[in-house]
C-alpha positions as CSV (number, residue, x, y, z in Angstrom):
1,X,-99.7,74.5,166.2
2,X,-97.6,78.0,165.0
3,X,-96.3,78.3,161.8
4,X,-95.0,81.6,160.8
5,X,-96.4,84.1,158.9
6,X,-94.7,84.2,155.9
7,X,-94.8,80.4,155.9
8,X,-98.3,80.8,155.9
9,X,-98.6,83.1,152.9
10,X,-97.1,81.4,150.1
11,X,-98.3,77.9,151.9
12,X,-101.9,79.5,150.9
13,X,-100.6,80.4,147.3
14,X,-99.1,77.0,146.8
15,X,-102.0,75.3,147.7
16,X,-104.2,77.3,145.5
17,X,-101.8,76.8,142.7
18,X,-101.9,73.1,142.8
19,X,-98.7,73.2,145.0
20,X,-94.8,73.6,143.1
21,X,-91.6,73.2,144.5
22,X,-89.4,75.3,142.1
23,X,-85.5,76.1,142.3
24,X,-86.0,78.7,140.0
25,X,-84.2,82.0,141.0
26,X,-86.3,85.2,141.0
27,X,-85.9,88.2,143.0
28,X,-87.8,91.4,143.6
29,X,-87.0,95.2,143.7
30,X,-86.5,95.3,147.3
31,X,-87.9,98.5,148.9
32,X,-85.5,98.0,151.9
33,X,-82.4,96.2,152.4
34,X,-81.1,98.7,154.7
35,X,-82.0,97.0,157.9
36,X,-79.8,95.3,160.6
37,X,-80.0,91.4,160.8
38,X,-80.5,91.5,164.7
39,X,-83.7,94.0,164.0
40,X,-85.1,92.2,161.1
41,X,-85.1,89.1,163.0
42,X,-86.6,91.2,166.2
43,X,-89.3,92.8,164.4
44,X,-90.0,89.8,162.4
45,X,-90.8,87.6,165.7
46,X,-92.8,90.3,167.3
47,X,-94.9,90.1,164.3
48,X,-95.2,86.6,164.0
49,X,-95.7,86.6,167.5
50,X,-98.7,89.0,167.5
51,X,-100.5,86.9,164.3
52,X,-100.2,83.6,165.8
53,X,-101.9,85.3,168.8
54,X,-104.5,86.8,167.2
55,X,-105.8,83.8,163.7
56,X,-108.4,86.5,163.0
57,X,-105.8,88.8,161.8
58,X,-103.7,86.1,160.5
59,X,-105.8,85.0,158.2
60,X,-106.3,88.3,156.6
61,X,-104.0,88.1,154.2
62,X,-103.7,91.0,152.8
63,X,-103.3,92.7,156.6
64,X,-100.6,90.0,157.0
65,X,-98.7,90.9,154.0
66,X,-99.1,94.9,154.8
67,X,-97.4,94.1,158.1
68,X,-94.5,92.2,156.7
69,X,-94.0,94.9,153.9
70,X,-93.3,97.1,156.8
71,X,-90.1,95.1,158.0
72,X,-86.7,96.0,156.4
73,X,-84.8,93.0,155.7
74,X,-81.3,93.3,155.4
75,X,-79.4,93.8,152.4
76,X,-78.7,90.4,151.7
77,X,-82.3,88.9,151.6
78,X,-84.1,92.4,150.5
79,X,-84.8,91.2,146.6
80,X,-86.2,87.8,147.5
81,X,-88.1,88.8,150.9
82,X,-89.8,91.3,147.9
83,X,-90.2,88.8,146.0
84,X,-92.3,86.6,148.6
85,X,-94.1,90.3,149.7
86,X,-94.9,91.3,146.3
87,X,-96.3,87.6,145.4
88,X,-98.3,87.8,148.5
89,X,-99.9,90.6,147.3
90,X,-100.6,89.3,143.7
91,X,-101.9,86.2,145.3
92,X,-104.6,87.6,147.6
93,X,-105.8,89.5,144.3
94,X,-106.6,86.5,142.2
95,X,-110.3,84.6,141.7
96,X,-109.3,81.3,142.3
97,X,-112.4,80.2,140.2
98,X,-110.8,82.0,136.7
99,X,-108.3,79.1,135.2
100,X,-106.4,81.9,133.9
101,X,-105.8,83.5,137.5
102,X,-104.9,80.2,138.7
103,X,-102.4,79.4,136.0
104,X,-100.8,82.8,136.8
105,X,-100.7,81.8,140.5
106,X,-98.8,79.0,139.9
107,X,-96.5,80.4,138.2
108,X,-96.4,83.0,141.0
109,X,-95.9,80.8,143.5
110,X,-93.0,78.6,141.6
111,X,-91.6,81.9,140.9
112,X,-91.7,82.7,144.7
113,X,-90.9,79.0,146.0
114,X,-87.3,79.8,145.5
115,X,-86.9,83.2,147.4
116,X,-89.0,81.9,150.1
117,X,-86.9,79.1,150.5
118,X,-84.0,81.5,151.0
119,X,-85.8,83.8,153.0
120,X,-86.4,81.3,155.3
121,X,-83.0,79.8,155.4
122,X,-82.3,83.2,156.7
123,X,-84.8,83.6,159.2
124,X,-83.3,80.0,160.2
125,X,-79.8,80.5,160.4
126,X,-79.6,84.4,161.5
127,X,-82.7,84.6,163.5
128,X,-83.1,81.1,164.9
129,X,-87.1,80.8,163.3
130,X,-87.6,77.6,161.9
131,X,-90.3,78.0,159.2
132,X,-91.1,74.2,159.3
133,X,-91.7,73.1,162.6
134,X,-94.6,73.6,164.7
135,X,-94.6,75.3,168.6
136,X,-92.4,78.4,169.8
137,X,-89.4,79.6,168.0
138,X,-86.3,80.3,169.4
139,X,-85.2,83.5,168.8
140,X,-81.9,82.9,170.2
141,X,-80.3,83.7,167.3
């Protein structure tokens, strides 16, 4: 079964928060927002390519996140693909055994939940990744 890598990050974080499904808007300083949709999309498959050939690596999460801090997302999903990065990063930091780092998680997560979601209605609709499904994307797109 493939699920993509930056399904698989916050899926991590929302299961160690207890799981939340907020609408909430939130968005990062994006670092990028300069790239092309057709590269974003490119580089993002050849990642997600390369992790779900390798779980060792995928499941490093904080290699995973590096990686996908590397991409530059196009202008108009730069703040929430931040967002989901920098959340990522909070995430891998926290003792899941402190209460207080787990209520911060959650609201990490419901805090991210909603730029995910958007990040990966991009990666959907531009790149032809569906985030949900299981087996090969097409990258069609």
């Amino acid at each position: 079964m493939r699920r993509t890598i930056i399904g698989l990050i916050l899926a991590g974080a929302l299961a160690l928060a207890g799981c939340s499904d907020s609408e909430g808007d939130v968005g990062g300083d994006a670092a990028g927002g300069s790239g092309s949709s057709d590269d974003f999309c490119s580089d993002f498959e050849e990642l997600d390519q390369r992790f779900d050939e390798d779980p060792d690596a995928a499941a490093d999460t904080v290699a995973v996140v590096d990686a996908l801090d590397e991409l530059d997302p196009p202008e108009e999903i730069a703040d929430d693909y931040t967002t989901v990065i920098d959340a990522g990063r909070r995430l891998a930091d926290l003792d899941p055994d402190d209460p207080a780092a787990v209520e911060e998680a959650q609201q990490l997560s419901e805090e991210a939940a909603a730029a995910q979601g958007r990040v990966s209605d991009f990666l959907s609709t531009e790149c032809g990744i569906d985030l949900s499904s299981s087996g090969s994307a097409d990258t069609s797109g």
